[in-house]
C-alpha positions as protocol buffer text, in pm:
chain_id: "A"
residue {
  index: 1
  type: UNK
  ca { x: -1758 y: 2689 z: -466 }
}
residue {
  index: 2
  type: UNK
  ca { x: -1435 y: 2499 z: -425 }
}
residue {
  index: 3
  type: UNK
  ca { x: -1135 y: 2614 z: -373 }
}
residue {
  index: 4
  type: UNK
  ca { x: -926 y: 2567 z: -651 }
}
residue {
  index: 5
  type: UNK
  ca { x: -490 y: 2440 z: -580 }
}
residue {
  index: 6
  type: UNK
  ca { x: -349 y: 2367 z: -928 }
}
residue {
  index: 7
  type: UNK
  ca { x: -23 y: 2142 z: -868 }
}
residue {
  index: 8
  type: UNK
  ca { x: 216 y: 2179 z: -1133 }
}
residue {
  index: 9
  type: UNK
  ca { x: 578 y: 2057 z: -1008 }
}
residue {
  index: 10
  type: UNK
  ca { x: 703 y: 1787 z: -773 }
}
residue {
  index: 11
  type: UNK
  ca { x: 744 y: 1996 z: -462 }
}
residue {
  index: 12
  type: UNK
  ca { x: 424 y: 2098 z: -492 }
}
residue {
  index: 13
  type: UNK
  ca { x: 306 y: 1788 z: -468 }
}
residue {
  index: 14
  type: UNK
  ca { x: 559 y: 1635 z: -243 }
}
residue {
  index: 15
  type: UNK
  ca { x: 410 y: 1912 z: 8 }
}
residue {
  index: 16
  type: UNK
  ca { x: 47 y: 1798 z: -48 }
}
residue {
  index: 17
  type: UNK
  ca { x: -102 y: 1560 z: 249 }
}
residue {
  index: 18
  type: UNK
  ca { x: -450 y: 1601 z: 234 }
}
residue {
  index: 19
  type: UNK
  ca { x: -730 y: 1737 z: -4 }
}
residue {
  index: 20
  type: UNK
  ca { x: -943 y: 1888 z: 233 }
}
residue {
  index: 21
  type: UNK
  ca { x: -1309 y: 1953 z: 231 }
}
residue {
  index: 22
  type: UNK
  ca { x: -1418 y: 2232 z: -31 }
}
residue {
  index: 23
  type: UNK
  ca { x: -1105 y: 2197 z: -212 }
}
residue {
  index: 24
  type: UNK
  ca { x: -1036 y: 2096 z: -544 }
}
residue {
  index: 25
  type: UNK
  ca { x: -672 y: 1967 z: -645 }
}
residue {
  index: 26
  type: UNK
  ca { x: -597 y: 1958 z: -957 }
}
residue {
  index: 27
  type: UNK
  ca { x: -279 y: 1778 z: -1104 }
}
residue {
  index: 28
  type: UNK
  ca { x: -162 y: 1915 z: -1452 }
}
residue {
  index: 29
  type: UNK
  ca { x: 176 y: 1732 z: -1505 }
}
residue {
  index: 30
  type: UNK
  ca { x: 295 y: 1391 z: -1478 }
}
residue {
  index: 31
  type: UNK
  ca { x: 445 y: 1351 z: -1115 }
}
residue {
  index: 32
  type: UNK
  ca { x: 512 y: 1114 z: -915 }
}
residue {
  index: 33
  type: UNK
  ca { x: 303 y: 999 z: -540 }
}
residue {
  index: 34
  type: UNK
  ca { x: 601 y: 985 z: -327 }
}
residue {
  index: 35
  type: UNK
  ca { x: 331 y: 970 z: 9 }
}
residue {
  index: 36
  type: UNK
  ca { x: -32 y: 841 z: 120 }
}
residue {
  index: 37
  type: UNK
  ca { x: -279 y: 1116 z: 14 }
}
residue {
  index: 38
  type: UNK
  ca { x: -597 y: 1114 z: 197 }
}
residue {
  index: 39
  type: UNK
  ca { x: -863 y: 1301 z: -28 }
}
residue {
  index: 40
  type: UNK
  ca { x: -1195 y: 1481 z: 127 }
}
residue {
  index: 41
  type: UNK
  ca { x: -1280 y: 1714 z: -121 }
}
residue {
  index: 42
  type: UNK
  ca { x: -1206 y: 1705 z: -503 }
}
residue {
  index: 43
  type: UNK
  ca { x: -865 y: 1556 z: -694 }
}
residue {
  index: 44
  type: UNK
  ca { x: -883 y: 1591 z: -1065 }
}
residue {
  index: 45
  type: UNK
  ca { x: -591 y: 1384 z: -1248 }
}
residue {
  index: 46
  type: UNK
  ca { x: -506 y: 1567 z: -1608 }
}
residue {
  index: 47
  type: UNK
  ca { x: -202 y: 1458 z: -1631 }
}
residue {
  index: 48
  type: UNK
  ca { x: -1 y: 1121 z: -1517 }
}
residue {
  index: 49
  type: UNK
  ca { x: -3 y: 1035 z: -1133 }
}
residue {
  index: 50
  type: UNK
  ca { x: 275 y: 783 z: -1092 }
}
residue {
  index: 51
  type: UNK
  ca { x: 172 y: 567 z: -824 }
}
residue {
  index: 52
  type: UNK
  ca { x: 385 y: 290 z: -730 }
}
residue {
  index: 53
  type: UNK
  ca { x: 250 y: -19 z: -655 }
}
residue {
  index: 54
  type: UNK
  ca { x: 388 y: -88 z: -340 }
}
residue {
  index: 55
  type: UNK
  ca { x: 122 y: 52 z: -162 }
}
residue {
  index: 56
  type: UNK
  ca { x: 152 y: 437 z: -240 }
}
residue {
  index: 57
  type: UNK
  ca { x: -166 y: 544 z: -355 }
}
residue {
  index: 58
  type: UNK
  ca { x: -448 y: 799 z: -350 }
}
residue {
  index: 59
  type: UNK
  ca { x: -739 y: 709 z: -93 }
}
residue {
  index: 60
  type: UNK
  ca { x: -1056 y: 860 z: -136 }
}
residue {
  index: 61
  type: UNK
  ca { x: -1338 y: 900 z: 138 }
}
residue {
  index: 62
  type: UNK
  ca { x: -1661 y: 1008 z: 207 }
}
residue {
  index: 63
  type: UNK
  ca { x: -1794 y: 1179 z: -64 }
}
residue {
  index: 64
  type: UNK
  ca { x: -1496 y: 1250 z: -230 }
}
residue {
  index: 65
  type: UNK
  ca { x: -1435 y: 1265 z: -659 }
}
residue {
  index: 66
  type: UNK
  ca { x: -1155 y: 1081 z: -833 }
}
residue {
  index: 67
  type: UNK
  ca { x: -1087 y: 1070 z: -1176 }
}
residue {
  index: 68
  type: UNK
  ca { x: -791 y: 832 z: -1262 }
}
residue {
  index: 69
  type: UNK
  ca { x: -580 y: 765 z: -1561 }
}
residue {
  index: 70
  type: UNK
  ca { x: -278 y: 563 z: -1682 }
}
residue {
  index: 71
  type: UNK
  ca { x: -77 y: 421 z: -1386 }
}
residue {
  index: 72
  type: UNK
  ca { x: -270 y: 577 z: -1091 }
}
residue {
  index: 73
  type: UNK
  ca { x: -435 y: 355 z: -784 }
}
residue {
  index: 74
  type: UNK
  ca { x: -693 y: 469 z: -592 }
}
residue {
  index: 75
  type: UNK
  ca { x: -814 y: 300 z: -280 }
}
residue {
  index: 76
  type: UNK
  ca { x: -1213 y: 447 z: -239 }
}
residue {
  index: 77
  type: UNK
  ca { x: -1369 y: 401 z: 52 }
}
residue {
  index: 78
  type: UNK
  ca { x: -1786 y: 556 z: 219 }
}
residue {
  index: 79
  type: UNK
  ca { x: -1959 y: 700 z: -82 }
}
residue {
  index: 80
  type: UNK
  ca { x: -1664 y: 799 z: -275 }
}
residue {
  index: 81
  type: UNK
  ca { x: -1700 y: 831 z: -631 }
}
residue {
  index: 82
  type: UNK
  ca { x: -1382 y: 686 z: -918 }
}
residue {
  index: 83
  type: UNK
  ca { x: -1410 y: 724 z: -1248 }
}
residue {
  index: 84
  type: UNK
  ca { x: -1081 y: 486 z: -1367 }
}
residue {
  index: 85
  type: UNK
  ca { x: -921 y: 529 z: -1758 }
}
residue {
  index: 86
  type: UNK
  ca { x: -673 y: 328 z: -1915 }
}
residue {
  index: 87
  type: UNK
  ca { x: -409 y: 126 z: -1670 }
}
residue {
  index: 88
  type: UNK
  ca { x: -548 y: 273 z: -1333 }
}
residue {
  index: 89
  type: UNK
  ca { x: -609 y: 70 z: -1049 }
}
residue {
  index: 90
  type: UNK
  ca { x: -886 y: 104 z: -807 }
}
residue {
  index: 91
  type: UNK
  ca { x: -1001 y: -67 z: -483 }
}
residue {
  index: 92
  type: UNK
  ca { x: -1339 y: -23 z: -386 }
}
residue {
  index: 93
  type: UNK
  ca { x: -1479 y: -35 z: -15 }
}
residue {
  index: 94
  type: UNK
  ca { x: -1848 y: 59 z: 138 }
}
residue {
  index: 95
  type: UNK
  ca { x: -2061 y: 242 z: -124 }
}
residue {
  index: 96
  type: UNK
  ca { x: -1801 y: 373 z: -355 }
}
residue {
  index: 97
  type: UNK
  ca { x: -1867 y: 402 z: -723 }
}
residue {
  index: 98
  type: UNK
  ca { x: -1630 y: 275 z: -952 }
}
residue {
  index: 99
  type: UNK
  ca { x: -1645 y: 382 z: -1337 }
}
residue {
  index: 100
  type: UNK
  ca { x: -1337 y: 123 z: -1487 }
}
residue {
  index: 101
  type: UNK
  ca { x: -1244 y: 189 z: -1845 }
}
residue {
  index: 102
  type: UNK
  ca { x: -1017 y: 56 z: -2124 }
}
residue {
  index: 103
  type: UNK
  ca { x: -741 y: -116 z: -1953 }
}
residue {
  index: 104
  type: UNK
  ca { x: -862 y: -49 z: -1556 }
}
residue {
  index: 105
  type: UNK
  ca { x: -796 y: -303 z: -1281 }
}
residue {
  index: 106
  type: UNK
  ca { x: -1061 y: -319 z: -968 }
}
residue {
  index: 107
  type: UNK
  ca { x: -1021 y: -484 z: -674 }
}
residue {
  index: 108
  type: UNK
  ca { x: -1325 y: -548 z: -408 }
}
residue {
  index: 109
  type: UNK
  ca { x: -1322 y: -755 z: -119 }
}
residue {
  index: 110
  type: UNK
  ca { x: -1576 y: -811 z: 198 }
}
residue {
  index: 111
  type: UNK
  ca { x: -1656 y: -458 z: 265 }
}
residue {
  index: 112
  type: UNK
  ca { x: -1729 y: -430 z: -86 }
}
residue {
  index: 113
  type: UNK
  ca { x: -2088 y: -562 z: -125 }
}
residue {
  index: 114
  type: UNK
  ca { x: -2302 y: -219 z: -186 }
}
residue {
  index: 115
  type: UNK
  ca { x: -2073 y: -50 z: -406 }
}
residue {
  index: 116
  type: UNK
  ca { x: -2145 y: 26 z: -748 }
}
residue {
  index: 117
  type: UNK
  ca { x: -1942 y: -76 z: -1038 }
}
residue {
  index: 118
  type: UNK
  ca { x: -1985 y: -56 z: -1398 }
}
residue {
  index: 119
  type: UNK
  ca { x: -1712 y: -194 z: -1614 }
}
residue {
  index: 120
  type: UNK
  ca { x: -1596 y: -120 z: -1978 }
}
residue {
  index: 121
  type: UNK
  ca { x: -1329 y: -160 z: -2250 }
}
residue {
  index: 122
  type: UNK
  ca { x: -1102 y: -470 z: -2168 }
}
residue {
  index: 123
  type: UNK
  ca { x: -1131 y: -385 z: -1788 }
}
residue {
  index: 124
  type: UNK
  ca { x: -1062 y: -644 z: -1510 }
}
residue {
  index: 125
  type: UNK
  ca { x: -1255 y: -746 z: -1145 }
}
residue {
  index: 126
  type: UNK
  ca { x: -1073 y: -908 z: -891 }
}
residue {
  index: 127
  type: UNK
  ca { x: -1367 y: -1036 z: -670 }
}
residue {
  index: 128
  type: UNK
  ca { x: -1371 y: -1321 z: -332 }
}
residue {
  index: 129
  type: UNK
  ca { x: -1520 y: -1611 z: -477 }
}
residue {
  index: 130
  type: UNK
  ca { x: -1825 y: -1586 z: -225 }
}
residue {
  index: 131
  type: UNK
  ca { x: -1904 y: -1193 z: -249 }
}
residue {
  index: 132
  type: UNK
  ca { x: -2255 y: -1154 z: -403 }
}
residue {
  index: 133
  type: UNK
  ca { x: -2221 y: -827 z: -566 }
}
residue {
  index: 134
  type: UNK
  ca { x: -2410 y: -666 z: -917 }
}
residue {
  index: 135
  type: UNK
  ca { x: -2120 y: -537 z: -1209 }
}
residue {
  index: 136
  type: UNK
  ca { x: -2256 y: -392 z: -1468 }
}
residue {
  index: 137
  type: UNK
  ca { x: -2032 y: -459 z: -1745 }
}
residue {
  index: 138
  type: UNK
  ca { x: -1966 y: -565 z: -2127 }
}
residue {
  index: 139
  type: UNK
  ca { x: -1835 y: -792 z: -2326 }
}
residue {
  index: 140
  type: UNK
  ca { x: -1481 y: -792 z: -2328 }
}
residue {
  index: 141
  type: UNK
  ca { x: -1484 y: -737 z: -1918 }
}
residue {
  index: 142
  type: UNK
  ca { x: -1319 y: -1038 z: -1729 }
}
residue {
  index: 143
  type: UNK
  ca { x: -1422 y: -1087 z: -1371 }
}
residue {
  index: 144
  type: UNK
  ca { x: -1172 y: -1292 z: -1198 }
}
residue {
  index: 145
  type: UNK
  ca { x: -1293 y: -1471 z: -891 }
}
residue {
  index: 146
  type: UNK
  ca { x: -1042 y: -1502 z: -564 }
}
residue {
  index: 147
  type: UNK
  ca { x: -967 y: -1758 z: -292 }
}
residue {
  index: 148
  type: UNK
  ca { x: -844 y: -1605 z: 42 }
}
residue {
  index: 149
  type: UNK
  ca { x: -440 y: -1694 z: 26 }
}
residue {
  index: 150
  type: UNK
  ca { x: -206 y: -1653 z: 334 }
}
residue {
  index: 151
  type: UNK
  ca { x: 24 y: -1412 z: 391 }
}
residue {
  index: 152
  type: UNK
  ca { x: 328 y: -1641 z: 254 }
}
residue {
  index: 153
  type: UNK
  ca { x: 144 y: -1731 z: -54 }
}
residue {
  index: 154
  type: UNK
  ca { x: 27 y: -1343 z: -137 }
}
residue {
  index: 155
  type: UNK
  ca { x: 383 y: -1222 z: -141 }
}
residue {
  index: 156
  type: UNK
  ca { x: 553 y: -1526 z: -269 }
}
residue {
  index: 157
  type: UNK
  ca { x: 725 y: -1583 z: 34 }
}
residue {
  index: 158
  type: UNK
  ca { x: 837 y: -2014 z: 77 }
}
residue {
  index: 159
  type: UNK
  ca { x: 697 y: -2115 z: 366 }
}
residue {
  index: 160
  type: UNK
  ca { x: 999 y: -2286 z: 555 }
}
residue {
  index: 161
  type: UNK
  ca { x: 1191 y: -2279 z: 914 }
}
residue {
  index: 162
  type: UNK
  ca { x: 1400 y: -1993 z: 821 }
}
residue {
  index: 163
  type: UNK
  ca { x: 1297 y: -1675 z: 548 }
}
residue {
  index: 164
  type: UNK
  ca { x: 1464 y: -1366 z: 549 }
}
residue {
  index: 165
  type: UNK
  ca { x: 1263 y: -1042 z: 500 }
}
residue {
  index: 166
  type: UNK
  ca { x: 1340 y: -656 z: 522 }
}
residue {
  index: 167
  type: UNK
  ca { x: 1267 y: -366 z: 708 }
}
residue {
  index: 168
  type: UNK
  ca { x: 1405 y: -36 z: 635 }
}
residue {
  index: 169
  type: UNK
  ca { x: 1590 y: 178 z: 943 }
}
residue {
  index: 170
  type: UNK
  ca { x: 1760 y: 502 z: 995 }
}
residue {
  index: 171
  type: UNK
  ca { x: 2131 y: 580 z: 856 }
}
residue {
  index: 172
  type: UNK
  ca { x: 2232 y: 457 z: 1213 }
}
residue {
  index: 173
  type: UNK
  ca { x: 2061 y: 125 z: 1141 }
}
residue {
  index: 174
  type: UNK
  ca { x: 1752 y: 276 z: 1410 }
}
residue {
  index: 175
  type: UNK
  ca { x: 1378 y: 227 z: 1419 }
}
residue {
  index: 176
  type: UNK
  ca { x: 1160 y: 464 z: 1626 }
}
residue {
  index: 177
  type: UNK
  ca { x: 1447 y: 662 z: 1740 }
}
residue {
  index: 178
  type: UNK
  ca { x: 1383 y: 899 z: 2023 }
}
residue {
  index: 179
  type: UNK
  ca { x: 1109 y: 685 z: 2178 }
}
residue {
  index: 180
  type: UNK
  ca { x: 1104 y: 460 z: 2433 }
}
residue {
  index: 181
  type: UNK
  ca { x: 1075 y: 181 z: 2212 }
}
residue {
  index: 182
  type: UNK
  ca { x: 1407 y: 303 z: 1974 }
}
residue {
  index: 183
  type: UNK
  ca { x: 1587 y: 15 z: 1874 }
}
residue {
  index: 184
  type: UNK
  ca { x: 1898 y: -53 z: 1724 }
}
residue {
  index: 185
  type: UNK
  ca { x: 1931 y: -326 z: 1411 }
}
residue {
  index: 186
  type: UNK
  ca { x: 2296 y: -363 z: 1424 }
}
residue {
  index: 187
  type: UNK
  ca { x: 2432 y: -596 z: 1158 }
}
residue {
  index: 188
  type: UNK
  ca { x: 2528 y: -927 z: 1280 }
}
residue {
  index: 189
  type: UNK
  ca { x: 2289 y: -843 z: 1560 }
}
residue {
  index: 190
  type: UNK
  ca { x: 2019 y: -1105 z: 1681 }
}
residue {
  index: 191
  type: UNK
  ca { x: 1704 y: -810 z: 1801 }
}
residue {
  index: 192
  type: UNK
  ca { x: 1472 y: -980 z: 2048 }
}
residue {
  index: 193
  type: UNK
  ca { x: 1091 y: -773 z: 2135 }
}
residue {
  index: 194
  type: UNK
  ca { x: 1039 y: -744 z: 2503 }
}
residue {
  index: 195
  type: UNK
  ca { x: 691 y: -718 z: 2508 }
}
residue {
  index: 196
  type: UNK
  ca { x: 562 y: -967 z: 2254 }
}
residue {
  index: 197
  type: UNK
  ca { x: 183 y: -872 z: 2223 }
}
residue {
  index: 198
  type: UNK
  ca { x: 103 y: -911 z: 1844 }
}
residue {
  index: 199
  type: UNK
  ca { x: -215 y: -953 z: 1901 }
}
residue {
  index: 200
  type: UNK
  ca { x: -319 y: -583 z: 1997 }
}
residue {
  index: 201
  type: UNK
  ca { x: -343 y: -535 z: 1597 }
}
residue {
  index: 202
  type: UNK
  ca { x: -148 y: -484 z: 1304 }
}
residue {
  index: 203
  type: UNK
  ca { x: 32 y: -159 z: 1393 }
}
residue {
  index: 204
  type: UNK
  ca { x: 163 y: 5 z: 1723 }
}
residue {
  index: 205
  type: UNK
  ca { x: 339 y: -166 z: 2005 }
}
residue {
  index: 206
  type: UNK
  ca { x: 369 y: -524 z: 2102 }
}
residue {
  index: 207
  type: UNK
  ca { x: 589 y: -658 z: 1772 }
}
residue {
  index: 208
  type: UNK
  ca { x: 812 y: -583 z: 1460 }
}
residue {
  index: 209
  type: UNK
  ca { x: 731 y: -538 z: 1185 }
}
residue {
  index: 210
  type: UNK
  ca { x: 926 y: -638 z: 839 }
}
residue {
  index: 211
  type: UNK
  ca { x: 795 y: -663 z: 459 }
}
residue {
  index: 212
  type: UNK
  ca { x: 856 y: -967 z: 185 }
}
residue {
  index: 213
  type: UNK
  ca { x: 1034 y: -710 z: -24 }
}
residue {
  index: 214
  type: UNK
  ca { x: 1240 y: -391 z: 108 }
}
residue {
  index: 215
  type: UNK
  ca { x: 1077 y: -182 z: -106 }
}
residue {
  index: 216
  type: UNK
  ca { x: 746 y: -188 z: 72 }
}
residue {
  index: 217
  type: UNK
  ca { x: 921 y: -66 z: 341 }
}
residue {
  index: 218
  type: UNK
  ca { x: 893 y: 290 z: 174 }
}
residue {
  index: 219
  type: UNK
  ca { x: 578 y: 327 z: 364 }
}
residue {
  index: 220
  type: UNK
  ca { x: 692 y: 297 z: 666 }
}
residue {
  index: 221
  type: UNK
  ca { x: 941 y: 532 z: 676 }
}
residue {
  index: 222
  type: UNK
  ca { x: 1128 y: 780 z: 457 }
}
residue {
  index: 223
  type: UNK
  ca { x: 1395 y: 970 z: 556 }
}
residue {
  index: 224
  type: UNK
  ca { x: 1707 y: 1104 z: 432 }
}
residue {
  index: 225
  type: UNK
  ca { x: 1986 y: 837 z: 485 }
}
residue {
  index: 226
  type: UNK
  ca { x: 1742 y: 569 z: 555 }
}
residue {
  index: 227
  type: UNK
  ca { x: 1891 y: 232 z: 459 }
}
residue {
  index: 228
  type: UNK
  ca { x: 1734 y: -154 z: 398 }
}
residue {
  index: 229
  type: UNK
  ca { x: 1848 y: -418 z: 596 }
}
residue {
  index: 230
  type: UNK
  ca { x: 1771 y: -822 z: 576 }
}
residue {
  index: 231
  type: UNK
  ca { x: 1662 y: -1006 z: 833 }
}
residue {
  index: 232
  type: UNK
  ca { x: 1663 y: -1393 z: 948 }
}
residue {
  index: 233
  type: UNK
  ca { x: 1366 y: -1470 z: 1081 }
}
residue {
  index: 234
  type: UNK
  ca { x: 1230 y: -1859 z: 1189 }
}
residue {
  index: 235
  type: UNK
  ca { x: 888 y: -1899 z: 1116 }
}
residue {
  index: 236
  type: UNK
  ca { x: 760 y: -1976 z: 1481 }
}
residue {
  index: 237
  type: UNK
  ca { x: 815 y: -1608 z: 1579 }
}
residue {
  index: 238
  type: UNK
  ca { x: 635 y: -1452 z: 1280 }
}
residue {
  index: 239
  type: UNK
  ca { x: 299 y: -1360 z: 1315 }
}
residue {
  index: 240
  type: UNK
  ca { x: 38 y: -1282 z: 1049 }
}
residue {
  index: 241
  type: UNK
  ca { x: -274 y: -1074 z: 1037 }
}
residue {
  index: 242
  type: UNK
  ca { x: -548 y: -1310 z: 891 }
}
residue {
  index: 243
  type: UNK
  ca { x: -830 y: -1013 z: 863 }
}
residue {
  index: 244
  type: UNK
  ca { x: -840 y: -839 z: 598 }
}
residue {
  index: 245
  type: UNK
  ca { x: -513 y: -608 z: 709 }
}
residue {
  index: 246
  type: UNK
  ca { x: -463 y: -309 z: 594 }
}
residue {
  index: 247
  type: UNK
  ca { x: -55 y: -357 z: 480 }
}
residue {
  index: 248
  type: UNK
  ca { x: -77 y: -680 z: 319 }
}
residue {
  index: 249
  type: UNK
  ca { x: 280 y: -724 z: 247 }
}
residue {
  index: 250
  type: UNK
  ca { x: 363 y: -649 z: 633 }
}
residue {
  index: 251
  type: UNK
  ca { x: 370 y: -900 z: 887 }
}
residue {
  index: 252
  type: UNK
  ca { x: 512 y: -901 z: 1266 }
}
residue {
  index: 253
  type: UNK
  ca { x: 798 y: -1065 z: 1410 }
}
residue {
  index: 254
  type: UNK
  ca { x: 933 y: -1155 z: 1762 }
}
residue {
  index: 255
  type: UNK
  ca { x: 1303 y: -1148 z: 1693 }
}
residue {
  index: 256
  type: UNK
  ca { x: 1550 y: -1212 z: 1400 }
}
residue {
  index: 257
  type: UNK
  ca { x: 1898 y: -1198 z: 1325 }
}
residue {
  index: 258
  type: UNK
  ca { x: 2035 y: -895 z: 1109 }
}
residue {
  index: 259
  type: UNK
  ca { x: 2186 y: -1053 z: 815 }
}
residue {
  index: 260
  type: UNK
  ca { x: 2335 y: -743 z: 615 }
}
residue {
  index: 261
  type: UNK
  ca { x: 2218 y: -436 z: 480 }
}
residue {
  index: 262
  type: UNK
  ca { x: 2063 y: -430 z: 120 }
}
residue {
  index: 263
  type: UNK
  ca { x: 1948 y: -236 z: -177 }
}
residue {
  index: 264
  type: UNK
  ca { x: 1578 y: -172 z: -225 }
}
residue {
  index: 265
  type: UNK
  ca { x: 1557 y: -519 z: -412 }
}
residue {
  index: 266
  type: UNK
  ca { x: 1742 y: -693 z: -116 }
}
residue {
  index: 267
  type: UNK
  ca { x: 2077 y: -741 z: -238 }
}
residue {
  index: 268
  type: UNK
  ca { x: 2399 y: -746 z: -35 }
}
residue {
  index: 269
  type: UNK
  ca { x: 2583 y: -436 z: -111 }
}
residue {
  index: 270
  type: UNK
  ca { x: 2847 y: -539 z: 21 }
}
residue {
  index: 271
  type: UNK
  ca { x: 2870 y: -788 z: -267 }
}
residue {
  index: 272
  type: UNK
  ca { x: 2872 y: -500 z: -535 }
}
residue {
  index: 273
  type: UNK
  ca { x: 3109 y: -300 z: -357 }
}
C-alpha cells in the first residue's frame, strides 16, 4: 500500500522534490510548481497545478501515474502512464501512455515511437513529420505534423551579427559563486570563457549559458535577490545544441558584453526608474 502525503498549501509543496517510490502525492488545492518535480511513485492532481510554461513542469518516470488537469504539463518518460483533462500539456517519451482529453496538448518527438496515445475531445498532437507512430483518436482530434527548426527560429530569436539574450545572476550580478568557475557579470562588462569546450554537452563546464527570454532563466537558478541581466552576444560565439536538447530555449555562449540589468521580460529598469 502507498503511502499517502496530501499537499494542501504552497509550502508544502514548495518543500516537495521528489515523489518517491510507494508514495502517493496527492494535490488538493490549486498551487503553483515553483520547481522540477521528478515523480517515481503516484501524483494525483484534484485540484489546479499551475505550471508555467517556461519549462517548470512535472516529469514522470518509470512506472509512474499522472493524472493532469487544466494548466498542468507533464513531461512522461519509460512506461509512465498520463491521463491529460482539459488545457494540460503532456510530452511523451519511450513507452509512456498518454490519455489526452477535451482541450489537451501532446507533444512526441524521436524517442517517442512505442508510446501509446489515444486522443479525445478537441485534443491536439504535435508530431516530427517523419515519426511513424499509431494515435488512436476521434474526430475532432488535430494532429499537427513538425519540421525540425533551429534554435533561432524555435524561440523567435532574428538571426543576425549581434542578439542580445539573458541570463539571470546573483544580487551581486554572480553565477556559480563559491566555485572555481564563479564569475562576475558586471554591467558594462565584456565576460570572456577561458576554457571554451561547448562541445562536452549541453550543461556543465566548457561554456555559458543564456536563454531567448529572462524568464526561462527561472530554471536555472532561484534565489533570493537574484536579478536578470541582458547580454550582447555576436553570433560567431554562440553555440547551439542540434540534438534533441533537453533546455530548448538555452543555448551556450563564448563571451558577451553586459548590456544592463532587466525585468523578467527584459526591460531596462533603469528606464522605469
Amino acid at each position: 500500500m502507498n503511502k499517502i502525503i496530501e499537499i494542501s498549501t504552497q509550502e508544502q509543496l514548495d518543500a516537495l522534490k521528489k515523489v518517491s517510490v510507494g508514495e502517493e502525492v496527492i494535490i488538493t488545492n490549486d498551487l503553483t510548481l515553483n520547481c522540477r518535480l521528478d515523480v517515481f511513485g503516484v501524483l494525483k492532481i484534484k485540484a489546479r497545478l499551475n505550471c508555467s510554461w517556461n519549462g517548470r513542469y512535472v516529469v514522470a518516470w518509470e512506472n509512474a501515474s499522472v493524472v493532469a488537469r487544466e494548466n498542468a504539463s507533464v513531461e512522461a518518460w519509460e512506461n509512465a502512464s498520463v491521463v491529460a483533462w482539459e488545457n494540460a500539456s503532456v510530452e511523451a517519451r519511450g513507452n509512456a501512455s498518454v490519455v489526452a482529453r477535451g482541450n489537451a496538448c501532446l507533444r512526441l518527438d524521436q524517442y517517442s515511437p512505442n508510446c501509446k496515445v489515444k486522443l479525445f475531445g478537441f485534443s491536439v498532437c504535435f508530431k516530427p513529420f517523419d515519426l511513424k507512430i499509431s494515435i488512436q483518436k476521434t474526430e475532432n482530434v488535430h494532429i499537427q505534423e513538425i519540421k525540425p527548426l533551429d534554435w533561432f527560429e524555435n524561440n523567435g530569436i532574428e538571426k543576425k551579427e549581434k542578439i542580445i539574450l539573458y541570463k539571470k545572476v546573483s544580487k551581486d550580478f554572480k553565477t556559480q559563486e563559491g566555485t572555481p568557475n564563479e564569475t562576475l557579470w558586471k554591467v558594462g562588462s565584456k565576460v570572456t570563457h577561458p576554457n571554451w569546450q561547448p562541445k562536452n554537452g549541453e550543461c556543465g563546464e566548457g561554456k555559458y549559458h543564456a536563454c531567448s527570454r529572462p524568464y526561462f532563466c527561472d530554471e536555472f537558478r532561484n534565489q533570493s535577490g537574484d536579478k536578470y541581466i541582458a547580454i550582447e552576444i555576436s553570433l560567431k560565439d554562440l553555440y547551439e545544441w542540434k540534438d534533441n536538447p533537453s533546455y530548448p530555449h538555452k543555448i551556450g555562449f563564448r563571451k558577451g558584453k553586459v548590456l544592463f540589468e532587466c525585468d523578467k521580460f527584459g526591460k531596462d529598469i533603469s528606464q522605469s526608474k
